[in-house]
Structure formats: structure tokens, C-alpha cells
C-alpha positions in Angstrom: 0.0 0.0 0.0 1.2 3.2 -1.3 1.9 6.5 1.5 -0.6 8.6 -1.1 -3.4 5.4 -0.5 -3.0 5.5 4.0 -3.2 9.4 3.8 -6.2 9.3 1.8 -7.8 6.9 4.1 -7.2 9.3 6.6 -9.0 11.9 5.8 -12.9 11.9 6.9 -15.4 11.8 4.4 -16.8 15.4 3.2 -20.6 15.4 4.6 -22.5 18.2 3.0 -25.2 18.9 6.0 -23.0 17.9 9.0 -24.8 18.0 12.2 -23.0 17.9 15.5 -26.0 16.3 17.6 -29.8 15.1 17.5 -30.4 18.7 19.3 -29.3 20.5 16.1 -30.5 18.5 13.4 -33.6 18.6 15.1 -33.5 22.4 14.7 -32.3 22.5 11.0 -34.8 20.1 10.4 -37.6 22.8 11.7 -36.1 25.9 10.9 -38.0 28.5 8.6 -37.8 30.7 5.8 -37.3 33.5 8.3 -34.8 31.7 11.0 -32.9 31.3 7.6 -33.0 34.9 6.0 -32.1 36.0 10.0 -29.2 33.8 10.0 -28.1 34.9 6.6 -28.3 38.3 7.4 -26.5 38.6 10.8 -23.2 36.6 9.0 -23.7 39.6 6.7 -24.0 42.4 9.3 -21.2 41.1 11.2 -18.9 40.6 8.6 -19.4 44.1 7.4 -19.2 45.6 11.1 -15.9 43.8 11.1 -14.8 45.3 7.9 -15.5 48.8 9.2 -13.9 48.5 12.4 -10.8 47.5 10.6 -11.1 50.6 8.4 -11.9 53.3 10.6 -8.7 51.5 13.3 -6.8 51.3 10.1 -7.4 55.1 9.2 -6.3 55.7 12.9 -3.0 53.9 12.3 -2.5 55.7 9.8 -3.5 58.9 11.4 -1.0 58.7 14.3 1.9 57.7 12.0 1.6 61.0 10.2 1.5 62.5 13.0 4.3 61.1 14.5 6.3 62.0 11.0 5.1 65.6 11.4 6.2 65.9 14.8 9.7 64.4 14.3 10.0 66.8 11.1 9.0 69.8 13.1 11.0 69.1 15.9 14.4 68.3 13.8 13.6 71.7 11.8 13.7 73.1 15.4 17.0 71.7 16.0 18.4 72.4 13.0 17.2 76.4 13.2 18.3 76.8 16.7 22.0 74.6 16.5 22.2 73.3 13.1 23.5 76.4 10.9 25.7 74.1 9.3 23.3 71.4 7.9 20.4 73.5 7.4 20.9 74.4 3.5 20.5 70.8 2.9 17.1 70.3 4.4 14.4 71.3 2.5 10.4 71.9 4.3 
């Protein structure tokens, strides 16, 4: 027997309606038209709430970068006005 034929014994078979227990099949087996479209529609809303939560703490990120950048590029401006007469030619606002 060949190492591809044990690993693909393996492997459970792919059920298409897989229920856990007698306790859910019995509620699949009664569920309605409108248990179904509720179901369908809060994987929806969370998966978009997820989506914008990410974006708006994404747009945050990115928010406090630039303003760490501008605060490190005032503050070596500073420097460079106050000690930096030297060095200041090269560094253009």
C-alpha cells in the first residue's frame, strides 16, 4: 500500500449537511424561511461591522503615523534652526 493510498484513508469523508447532535438536526430540520434569511443576514452584518472596524482603526494607524512624522519633522527643523547652521541648507520643508 502506497503512503498517497494510508493518507487518503485518513481523511474523513466530506458530509455536506453535517450535524454535531440530535439537538441541532432537530432544529435545521424545523427551521423556517425567516430563521434562515435572520441567520443569513447577521453573517452579513457582522462581517461588514468587522470590515468597518478594521477601516476606521486602520485610518487611525494611519493617522498617528503622520502625526508622529510631522512631529519628528518639526522638531528636527527646530534643532536644526536653533544649532544646526551648518546642515540647514540641505534640508528642504
Amino acid at each position: 500500500m502506497s503512503l498517497t493510498c494510508f493518507i487518503g484513508a485518513l481523511q474523513p469523508p466530506i458530509l455536506l449537511f453535517m450535524q454535531d447532535n440530535d439537538l441541532e438536526r432537530e432544529f435545521q430540520v424545523h427551521r423556517t424561511d425567516s430563521d434562515y434569511a435572520l441567520a443569513e443576514f447577521w453573517k452579513w452584518a457582522i462581517s461588514c461591522l468587522i470590515g468597518l472596524s478594521m477601516g476606521c482603526i486602520g485610518f487611525a494607524v494611519d493617522w498617528g503615523i503622520n502625526l508622529l512624522n510631522d512631529a519628528k519633522y518639526q522638531s528636527t527643523a527646530n534643532v536644526l534652526r536653533s544649532h544646526g547652521e551648518l546642515l540647514q541648507p540641505g534640508f528642504h520643508q
